[in-house]
Structures are given as structure tokens and as C-alpha cells.
MARKOLTOR-831384 format. One record per residue: residue in one letter; x, y, z of N, C-alpha, C in turn. Coordinates in pm, whole numbers, plus 32768, in hexadecimal, padded with zeros to 4 digits. Layout:
<rs>
AXYZXYZXYZ...
</rs>
This chain:
<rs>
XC5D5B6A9B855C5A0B633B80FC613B5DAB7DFXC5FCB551B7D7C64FB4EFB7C5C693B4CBB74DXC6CEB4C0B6D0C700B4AAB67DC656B473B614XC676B3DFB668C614B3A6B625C593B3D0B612XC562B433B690C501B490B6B1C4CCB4E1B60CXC561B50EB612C56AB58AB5A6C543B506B528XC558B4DAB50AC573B46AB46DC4BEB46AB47FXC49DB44EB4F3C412B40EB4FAC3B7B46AB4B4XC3C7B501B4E6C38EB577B4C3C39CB58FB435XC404B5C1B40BC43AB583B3B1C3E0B53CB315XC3E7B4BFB350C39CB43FB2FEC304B47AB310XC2DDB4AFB355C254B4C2B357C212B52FB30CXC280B5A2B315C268B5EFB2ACC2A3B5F0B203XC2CBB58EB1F8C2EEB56CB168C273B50AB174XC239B4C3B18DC1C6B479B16FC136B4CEB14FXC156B549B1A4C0D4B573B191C0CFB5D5B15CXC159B5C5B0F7C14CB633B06CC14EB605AFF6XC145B58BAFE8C145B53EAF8CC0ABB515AF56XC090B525AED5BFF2B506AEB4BFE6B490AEB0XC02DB446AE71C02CB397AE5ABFF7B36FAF05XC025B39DAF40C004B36DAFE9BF64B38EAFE7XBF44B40AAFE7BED5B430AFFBBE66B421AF7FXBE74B3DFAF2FBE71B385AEBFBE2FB2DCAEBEXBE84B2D0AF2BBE9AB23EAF21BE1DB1FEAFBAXBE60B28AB02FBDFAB257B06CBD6BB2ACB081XBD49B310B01EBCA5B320B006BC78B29EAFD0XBCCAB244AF5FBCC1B1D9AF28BC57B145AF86XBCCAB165AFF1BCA1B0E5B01EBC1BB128B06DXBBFFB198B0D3BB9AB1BDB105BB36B1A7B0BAXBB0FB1D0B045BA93B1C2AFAFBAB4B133AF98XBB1DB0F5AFA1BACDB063AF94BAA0B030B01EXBAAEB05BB0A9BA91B036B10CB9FAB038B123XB9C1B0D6B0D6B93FB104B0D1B8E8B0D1B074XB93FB095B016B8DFB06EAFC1B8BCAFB7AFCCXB918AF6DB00DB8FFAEF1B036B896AEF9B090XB8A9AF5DB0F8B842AF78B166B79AAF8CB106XB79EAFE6B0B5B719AFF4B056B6EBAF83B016XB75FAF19AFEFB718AE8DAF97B6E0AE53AFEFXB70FAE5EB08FB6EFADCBB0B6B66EAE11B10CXB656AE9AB104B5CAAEAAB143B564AE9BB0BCXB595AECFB090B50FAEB1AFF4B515AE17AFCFXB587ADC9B024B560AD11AFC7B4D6AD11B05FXB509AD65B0BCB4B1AD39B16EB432AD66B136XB422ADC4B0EBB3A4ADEAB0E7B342ADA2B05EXB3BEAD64AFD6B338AD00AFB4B32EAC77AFF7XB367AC71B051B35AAC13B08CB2E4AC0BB0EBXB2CFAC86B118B266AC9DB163B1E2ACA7B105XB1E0ACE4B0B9B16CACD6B054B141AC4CB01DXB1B8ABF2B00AB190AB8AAFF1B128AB2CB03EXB16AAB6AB0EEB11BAB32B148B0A7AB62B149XB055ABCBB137AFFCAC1CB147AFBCABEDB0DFXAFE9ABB4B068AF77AB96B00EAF55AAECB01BXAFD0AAB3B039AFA2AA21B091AF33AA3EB0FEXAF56AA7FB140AEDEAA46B18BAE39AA6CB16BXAE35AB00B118ADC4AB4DB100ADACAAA1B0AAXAE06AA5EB072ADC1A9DAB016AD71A97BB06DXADCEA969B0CEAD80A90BB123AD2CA935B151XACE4A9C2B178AC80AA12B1C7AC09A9D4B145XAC0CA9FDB0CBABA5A9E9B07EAB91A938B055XAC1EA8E4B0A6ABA5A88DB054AB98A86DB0E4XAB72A89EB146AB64A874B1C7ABB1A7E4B1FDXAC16A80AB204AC58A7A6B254AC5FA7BBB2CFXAC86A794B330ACBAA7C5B397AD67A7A1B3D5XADB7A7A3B36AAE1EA76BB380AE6EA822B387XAECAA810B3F8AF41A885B407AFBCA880B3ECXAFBAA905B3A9B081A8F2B385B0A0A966B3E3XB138A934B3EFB199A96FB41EB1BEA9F8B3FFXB1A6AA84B40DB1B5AAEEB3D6B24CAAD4B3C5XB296AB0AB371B318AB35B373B361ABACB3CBXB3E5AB89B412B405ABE7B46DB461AC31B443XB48AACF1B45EB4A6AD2AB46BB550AD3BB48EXB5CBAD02B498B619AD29B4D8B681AD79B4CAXB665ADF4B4F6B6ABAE57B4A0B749AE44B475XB78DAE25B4EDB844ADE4B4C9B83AAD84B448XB7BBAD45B43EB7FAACDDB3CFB7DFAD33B355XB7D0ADCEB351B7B7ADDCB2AEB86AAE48B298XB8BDAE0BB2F8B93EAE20B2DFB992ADC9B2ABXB959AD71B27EB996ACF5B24EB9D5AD25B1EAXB9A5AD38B164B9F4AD84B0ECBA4DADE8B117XBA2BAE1FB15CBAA0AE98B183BB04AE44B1BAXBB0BAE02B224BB9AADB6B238BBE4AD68B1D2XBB84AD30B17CBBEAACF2B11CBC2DAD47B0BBXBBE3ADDCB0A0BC36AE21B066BCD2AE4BB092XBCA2AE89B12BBD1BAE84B16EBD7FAE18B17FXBD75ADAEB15FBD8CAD0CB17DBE0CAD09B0DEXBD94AD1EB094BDEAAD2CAFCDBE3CADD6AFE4XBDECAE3EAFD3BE03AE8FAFACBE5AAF0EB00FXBE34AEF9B07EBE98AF25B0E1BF08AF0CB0F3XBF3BAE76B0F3BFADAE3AB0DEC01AAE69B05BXBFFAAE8CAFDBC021AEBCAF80C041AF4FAF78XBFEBAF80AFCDBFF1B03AB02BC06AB023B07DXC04AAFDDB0B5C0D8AFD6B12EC162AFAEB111XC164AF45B071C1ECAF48B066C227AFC5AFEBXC1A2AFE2AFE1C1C4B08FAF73C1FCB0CAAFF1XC1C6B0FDB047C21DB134B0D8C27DB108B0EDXC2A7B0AEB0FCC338B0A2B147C3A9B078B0D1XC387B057B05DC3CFB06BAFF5C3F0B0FFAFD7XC3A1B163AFDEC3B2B1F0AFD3C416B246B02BXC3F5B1F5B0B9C464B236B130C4CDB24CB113XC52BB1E3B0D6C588B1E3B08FC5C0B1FCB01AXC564B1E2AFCDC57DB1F1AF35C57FB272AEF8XC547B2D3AF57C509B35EAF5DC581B37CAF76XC5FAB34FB008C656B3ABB00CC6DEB39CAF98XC6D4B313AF77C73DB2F7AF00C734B345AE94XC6C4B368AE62C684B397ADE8C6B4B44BADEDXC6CAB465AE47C6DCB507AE95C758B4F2AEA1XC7AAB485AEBAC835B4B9AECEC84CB4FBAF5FXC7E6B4DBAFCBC81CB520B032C846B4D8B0C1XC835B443B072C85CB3DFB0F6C8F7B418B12FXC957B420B0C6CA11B45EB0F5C9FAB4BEB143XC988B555B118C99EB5C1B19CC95DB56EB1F7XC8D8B530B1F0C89FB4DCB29FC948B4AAB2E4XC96BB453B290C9FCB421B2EECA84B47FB307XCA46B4FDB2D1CAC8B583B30DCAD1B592B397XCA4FB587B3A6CA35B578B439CA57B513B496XCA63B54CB52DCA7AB4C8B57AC9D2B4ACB5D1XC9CBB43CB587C95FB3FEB5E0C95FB348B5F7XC919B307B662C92FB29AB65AC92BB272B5D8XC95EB1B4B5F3C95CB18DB549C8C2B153B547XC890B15AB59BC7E3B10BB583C769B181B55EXC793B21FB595C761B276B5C8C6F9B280B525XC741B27FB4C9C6F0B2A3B437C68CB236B412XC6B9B201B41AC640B158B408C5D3B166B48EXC624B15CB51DC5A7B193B56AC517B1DBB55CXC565B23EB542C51CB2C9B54DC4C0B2CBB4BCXC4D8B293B45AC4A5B28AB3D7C417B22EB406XC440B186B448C3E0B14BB43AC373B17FB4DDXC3D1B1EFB51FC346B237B57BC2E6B259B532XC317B2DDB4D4C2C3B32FB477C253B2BAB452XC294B255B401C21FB216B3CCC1B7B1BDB427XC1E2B1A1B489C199B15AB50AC158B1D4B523XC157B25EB520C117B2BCB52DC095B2AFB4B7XC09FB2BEB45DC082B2DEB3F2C005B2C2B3CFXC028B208B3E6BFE7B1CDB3C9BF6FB19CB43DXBF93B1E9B4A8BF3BB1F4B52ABEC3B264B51CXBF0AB29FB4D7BEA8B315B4A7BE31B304B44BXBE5EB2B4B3F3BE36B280B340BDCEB216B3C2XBDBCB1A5B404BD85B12CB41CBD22B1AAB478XBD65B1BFB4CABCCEB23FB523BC6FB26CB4C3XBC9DB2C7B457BC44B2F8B412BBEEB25BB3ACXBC3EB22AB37BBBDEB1AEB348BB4AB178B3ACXBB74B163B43FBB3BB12EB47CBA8EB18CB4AFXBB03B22AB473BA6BB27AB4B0BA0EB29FB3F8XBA51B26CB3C8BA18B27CB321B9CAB20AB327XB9E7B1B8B356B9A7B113B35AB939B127B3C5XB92FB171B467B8EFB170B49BB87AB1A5B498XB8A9B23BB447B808B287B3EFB7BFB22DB391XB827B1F5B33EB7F9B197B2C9B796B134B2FBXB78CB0F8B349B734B093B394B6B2B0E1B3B9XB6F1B14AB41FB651B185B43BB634B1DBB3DBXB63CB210B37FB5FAB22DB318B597B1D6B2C0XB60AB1A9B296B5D5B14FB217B57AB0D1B22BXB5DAB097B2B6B57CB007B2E4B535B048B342XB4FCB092B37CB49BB0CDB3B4B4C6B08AB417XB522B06BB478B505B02BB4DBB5ADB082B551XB5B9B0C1B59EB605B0DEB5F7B662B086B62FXB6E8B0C0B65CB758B05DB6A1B738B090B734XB72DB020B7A8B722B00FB81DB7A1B02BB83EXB7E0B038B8CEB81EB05EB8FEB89AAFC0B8EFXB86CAF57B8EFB88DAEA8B8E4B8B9AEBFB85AXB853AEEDB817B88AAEF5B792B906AF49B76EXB90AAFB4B7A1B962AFE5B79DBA00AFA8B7C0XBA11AF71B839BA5FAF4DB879BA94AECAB7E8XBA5EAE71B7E9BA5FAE1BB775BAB7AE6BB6EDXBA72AED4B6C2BACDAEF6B64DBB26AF1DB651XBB4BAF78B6EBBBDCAFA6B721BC53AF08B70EXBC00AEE3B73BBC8EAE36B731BC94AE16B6ADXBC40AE1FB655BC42AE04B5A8BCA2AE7AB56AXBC95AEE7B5A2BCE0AF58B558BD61AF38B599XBD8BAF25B653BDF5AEFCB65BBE39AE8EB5FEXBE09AE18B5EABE20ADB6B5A4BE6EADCBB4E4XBE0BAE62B4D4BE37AE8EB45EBEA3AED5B446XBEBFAF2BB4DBBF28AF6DB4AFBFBCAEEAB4D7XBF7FAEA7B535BFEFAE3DB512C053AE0FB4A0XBFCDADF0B465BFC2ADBDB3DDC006AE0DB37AXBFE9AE87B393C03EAEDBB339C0BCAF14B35EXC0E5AF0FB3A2C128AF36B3D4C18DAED3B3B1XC184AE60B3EFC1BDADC3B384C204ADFDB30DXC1AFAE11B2B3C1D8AE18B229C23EAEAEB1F5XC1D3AEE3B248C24AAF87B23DC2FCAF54B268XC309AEF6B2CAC38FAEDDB30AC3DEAE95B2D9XC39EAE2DB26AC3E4ADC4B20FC3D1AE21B1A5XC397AE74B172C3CBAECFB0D6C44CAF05B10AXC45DAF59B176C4CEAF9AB19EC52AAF1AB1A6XC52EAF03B20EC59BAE87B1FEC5E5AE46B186XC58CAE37B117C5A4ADFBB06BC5DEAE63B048XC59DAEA3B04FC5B7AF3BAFF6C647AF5AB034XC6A3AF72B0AFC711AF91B0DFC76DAF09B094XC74BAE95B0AAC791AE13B085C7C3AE1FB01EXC74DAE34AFB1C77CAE05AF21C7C6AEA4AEF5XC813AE85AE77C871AF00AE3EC836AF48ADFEXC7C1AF03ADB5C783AF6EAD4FC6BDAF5AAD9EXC669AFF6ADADC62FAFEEADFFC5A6AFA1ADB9XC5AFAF98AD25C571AF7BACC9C562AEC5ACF8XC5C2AEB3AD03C5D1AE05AD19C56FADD0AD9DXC589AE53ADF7C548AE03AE8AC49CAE30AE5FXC482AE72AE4BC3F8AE94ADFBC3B4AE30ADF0XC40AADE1AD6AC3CDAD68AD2EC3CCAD0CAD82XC420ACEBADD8C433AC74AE3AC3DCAC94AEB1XC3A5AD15AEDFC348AD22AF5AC2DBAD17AEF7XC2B9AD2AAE9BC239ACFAAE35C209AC4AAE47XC268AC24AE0FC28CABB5AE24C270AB55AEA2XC28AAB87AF06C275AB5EAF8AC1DEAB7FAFA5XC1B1ABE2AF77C137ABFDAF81C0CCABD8AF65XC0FAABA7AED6C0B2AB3EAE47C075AA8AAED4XC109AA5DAEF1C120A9F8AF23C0BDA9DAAFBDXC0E4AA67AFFFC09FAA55B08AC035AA88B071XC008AABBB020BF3BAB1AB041BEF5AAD8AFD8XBF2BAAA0AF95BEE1AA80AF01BEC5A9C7AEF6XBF54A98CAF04BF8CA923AEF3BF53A87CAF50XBF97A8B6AFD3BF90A878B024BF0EA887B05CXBECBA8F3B09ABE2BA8CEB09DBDF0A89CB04EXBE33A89FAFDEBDA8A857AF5DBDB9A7F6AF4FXBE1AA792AF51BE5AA711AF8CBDFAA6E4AFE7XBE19A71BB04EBDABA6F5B0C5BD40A6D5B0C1XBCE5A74DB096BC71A728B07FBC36A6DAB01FXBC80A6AEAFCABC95A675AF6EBC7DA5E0AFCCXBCD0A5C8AFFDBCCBA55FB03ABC60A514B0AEXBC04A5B7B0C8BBBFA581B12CBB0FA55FB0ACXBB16A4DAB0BEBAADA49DB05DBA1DA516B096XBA0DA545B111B975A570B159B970A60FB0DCXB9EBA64CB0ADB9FAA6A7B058B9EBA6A6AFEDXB9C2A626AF98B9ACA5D7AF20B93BA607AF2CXB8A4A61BAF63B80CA636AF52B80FA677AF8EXB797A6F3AF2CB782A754AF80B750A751B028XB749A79FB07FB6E7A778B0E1B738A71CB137XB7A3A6AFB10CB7DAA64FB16BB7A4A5C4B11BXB82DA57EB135B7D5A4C3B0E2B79DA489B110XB7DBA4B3B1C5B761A44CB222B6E6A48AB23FXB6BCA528B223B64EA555B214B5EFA507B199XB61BA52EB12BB5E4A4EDB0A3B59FA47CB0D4XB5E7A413B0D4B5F3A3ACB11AB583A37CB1ABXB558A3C2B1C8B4EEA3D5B25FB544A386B2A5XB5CFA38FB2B6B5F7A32FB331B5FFA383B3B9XB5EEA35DB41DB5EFA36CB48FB65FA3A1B4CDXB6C6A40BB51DB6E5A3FCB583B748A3BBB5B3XB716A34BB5F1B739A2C4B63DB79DA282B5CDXB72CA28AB572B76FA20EB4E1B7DEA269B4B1XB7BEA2F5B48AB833A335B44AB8A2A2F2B494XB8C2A31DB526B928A309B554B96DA28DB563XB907A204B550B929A183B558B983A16FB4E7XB92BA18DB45BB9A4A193B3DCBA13A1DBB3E4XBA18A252B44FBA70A2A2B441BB19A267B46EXBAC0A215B4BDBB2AA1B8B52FBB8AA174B4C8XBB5FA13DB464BBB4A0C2B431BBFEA112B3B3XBBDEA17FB3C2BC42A1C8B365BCB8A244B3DAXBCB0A1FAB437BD1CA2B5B479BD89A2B4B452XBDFEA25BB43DBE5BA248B40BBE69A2BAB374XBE2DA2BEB338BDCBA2E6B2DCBDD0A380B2DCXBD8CA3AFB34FBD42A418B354BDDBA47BB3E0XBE26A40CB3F3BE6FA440B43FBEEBA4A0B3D7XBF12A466B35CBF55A479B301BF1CA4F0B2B7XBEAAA4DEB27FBE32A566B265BE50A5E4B2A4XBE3EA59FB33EBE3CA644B38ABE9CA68CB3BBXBF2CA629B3B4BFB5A644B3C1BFF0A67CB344XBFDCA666B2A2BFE4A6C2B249BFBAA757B25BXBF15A723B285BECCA7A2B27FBF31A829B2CBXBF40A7F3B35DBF70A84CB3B7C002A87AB3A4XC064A86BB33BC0E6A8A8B30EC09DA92CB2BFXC041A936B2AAC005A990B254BFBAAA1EB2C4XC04EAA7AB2B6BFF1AAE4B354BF84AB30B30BXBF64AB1FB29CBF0AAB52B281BE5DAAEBB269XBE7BAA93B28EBE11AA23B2DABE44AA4AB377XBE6DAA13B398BE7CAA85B43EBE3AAB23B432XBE44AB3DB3F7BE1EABB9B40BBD67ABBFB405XBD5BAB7FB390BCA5AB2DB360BC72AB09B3F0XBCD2AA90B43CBC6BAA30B485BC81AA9BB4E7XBCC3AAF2B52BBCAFAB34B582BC40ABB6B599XBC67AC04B53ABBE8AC53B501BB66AC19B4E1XBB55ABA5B49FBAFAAB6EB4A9BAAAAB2BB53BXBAFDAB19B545BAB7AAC4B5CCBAA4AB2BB63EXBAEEABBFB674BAA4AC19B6D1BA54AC3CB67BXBA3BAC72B60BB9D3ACBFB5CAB95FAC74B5B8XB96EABEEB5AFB8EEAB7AB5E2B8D0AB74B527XB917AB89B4E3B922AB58B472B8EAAAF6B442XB93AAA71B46CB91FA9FFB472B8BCA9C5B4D1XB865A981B4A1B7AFA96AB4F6B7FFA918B57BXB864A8CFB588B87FA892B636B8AEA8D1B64FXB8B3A946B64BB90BA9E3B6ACB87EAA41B6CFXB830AA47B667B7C5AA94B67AB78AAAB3B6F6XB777AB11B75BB738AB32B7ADB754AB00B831XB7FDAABCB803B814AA76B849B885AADFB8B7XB88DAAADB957B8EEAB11B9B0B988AAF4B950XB9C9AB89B97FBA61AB95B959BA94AB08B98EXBA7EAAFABA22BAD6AAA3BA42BABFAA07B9D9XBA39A9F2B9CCBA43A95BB99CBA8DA97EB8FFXBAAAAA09B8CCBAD6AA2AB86CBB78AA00B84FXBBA6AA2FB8C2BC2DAA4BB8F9BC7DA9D4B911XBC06A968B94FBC32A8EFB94FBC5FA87AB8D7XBC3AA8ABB860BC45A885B7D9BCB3A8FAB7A7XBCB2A956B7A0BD0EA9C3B75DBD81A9EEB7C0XBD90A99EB81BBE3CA9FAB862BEBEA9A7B82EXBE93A92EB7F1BF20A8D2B799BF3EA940B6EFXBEB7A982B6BFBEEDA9BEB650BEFCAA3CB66CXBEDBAA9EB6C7BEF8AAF4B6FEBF96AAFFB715XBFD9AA7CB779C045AA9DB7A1C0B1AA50B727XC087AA3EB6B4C0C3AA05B64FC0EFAA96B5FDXC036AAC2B609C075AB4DB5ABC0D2ABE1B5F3XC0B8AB88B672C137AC3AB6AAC1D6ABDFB689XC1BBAB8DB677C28AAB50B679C276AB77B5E6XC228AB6BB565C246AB72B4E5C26CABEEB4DBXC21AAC6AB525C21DACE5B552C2B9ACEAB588XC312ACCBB5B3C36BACC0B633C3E2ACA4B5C0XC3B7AC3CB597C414AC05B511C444AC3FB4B8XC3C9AC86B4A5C3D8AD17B414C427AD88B448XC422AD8AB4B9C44FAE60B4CDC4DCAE11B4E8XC514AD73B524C583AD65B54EC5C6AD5AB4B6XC57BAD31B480C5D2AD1DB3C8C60CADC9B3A5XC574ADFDB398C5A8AE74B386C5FDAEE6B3D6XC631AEBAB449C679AEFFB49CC6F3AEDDB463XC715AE46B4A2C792AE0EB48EC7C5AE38B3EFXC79CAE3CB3ABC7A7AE43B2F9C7D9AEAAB2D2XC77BAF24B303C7A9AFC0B2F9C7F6AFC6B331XC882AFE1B2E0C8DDB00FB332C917B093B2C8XC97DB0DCB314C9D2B14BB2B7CA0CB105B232XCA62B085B23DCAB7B043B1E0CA55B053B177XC9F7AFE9B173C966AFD0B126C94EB039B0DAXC91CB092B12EC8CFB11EB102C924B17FB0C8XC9B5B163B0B8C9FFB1AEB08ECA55B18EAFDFXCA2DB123B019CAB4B0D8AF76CA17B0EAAEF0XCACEB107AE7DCA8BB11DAE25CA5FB0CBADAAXC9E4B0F0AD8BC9BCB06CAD0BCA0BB03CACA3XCA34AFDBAC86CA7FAFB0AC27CA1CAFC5ABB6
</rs>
């Protein structure tokens, strides 16, 4: 086995002796399950509501029909991704702040460098483990989430369906994986491990919190519930006519929005999981055709992070001592 091999192994079993880990992500699973439970119990007074609308109209004999309300099981994952979206992200830079901080704290980074191994081999092999790890942690979410649906929302994942959440969970471990690689990276940079902490907090505050809320902030249709041009009974046609004389506008909006990989991470998951009602039921491909610009945005942010944290970790770094 390979140096880095060994670090990987390694990292994996210091993670999975640690309670805070196994702590942190029962955490997010129970909020995964329990977003999944709100949004079938909001589906089901929703359905009652309908059921007593119409038993109204039955007695005073109308003959007018409503629209039953529909079923779609992916969309009662909505809360669960945004947990993962907030609360995963904050998991992941507890991880990769720990990779390191764990071996400073032990005093055993000097014997790691008694040894001869490449100079990348420890940073490698560390952020395998956690590309492991966290492959493990998103599988099991996805099959906690997949009972959760057919249980609770009474309704089964199709084989389509399936396929769909595989690209959302890929998308997640992306996502996390991101953040695990910039804690390490900070965490090797700065002198005291306390400092990069606050500053991957920080970054975190800015990109998951900040800058989406900005955004939406900005998009006026997010001002009323339901949509403004819904409220509004406008049309369609017309939405898009007004839409026209603002793009300049809306081009600035969605170019904020998208520095934010954790809005990349939203519109992608959202949109295979049919989240969002113009994705709904709709083929991958017409999916794909809207989501392969933030897709291939979020593997370079992905690309960006493990190169920070490669290049960064080095022996010098990881070796000098705190003033």
C-alpha cells in the first residue's frame, strides 16, 4: 500500500472513533428525516383541505372541479437538502479542520515526518480518507432519505427516481467535500489552528448564509409568497415581457447568486430532484441542459479547494512552531 494509501486508512479510522463525528452526522440524518416528516404532514393538510373544499362544493351543488393536489415524492426532500446545504457544510469544515488540528494537538506530525514519504503523500492520503468518508456518510443519508419517503409519504422511489437522487447525493458529496478541503487548507496556512476555524466560519457565514440571501433578496418574484407574478394573475408571456426590460438586472442577480457553491449546489439538486415546478417531471436531459454551466462551475470550485489544500500542506507549514 501507498504512503498516502496508508494516511487514507489512517484518517478513516480516527474519524470513526471519534463521537463528535458520529454525533454530528446522526445529526444531520434526524434532521434529514424529520424535514422529510414536515413536508408530508404540510402534503397531507393540504390534502384535507382539498377534501373538505370540494365535499363544500358537493353540498351546495355546484358543479365546478378542483385540481386535486399532487404527490411528488423527491419534492418532500426539500428540507433535507437545505439542511445539508446550512448544516452539512459546517460538518464538513469540523472535518477537515480536525484532520489537522487532531495531529498538532498529539504532537505527532515530527514522527509522521521521521519518515520518508512524498512531500504531498500526508495531505493526499488525509483528504482520500475524507473523500471516503464522506461517501459513506451521503450513501447512508440517501438510503435514510429513501425509506423516509416511502414510509412516511406513502409513496415509493421508481427506478428514475432513484437515478435522480444518485446525482443529488453526487452533487452533495461534492459539496462537501469542497468544504472539508478549504478547512484543511486554512487550517495548515494559518499558525494558530484556532484562527483558521474562525476564518473557514467566516467563509461559511459569507458563502451559505450571505450571498444567497442577497440574492434572493433581490429577486422581487421572492418578495410574495407563491411568486409576485402569481399573486398578481399575470401570465407567462407577460411575466417574461417584463422580465425582458430588466435582464441587465437579473443578469447581476444571478451572477452574485452563482459565486455561492452552495446555491450551485441548491439549483442542481434542485432541479434533478424536480424540486423546482420547471424541472418537475421533466427528462434529465432537458434538465442537464439548464444545469451543466453550474455543474461544471461546481467541479472547478471542487478542483480549486483540494488544489488550495494540496499546494498549502506542506512539511515547512505543518511543522513550525506557534509563536
Amino acid at each position: 500500500m501507498t504512503r498516502a494509501g496508508v494516511f487514507a486508512r489512517k484518517e478513516l479510522r480516527d474519524l470513526g472513533r471519534h463521537r463528535i463525528v458520529w454525533i454530528l452526522g446522526a445529526t444531520l440524518a434526524l434532521a434529514v428525516v424529520i424535514a422529510v416528516v414536515v413536508a408530508s404532514l404540510a402534503f397531507r393538510a393540504q390534502m384535507a383541505d382539498y377534501q373538505a373544499y370540494v365535499a363544500d362544493l358537493a353540498s351546495s351543488g355546484s358543479a365546478v372541479t378542483a385540481a386535486a393536489p399532487q404527490l411528488f415524492p423527491l419534492q418532500l426532500l426539500r428540507g433535507g437538502l437545505e439542511y445539508v446545504e446550512i448544516i452539512g457544510a459546517l460538518f464538513a469544515i469540523v472535518v477537515g479542520y480536525g484532520t489537522i488540528a487532531r495531529e498538532a494537538a498529539r504532537g505527532t506530525l515530527p514522527l509522521i515526518y521521521t519518515r520518508s514519504h512524498g512531500p504531498r503523500a500526508l495531505v493526499i492520503g488525509k483528504l482520500l480518507g475524507i473523500a471516503a468518508f464522506w461517501a459513506a456518510l451521503v450513501t447512508v443519508l440517501v438510503l435514510v432519505a429513501g425509506v423516509t419517503v416511502a414510509l412516511v409519504g406513502g409513496s415509493g422511489l421508481t427506478v428514475a427516481d432513484a437515478f435522480r437522487l444518485a446525482i443529488a447525493a453526487a452533487a452533495a458529496w461534492v459539496y462537501l467535500m469542497f468544504w472539508s478541503a478549504v478547512a484543511v487548507g486554512l487550517t495548515a496556512t494559518m499558525r494558530r489552528p484556532g484562527t483558521a476555524l474562525i476564518l473557514a466560519l467566516g467563509l461559511w457565514l459569507a458563502i451559505v448564509l450571505i450571498v444567497p440571501q442577497i440574492g434572493d433578496t433581490m429577486d422581487p418574484d421572492n418578495q410574495v409568497p407563491g411568486g409576485l407574478f402569481k399573486a398578481l394573475a399575470i401570465a407567462k408571456p407577460d411575466e417574461l415581457a417584463v422580465l425582458a426590460h430588466f435582464s441587465h438586472y437579473e443578469v447581476t442577480r444571478n451572477g452574485l447568486e452563482v459565486t455561492s457553491i452552495s446555491k450551485l449546489f441548491e439549483r442542481i439538486s434542485f432541479g434533478f430532484l424536480g424540486i423546482k415546478d420547471k424541472y418537475n417531471q421533466q427528462s434529465l436531459g432537458f434538465v442537464w441542459a439548464d444545469m451543466y454551466r453550474y455543474t461544471w462551475a461546481m467541479l472547478a470550485l471542487l478542483t480549486a479547494g483540494l488544489g488550495f489544500a494540496v499546494s498549502v500542506t506542506t512539511r515547512t507549514r505543518l511543522l513550525r512552531k506557534t509563536a
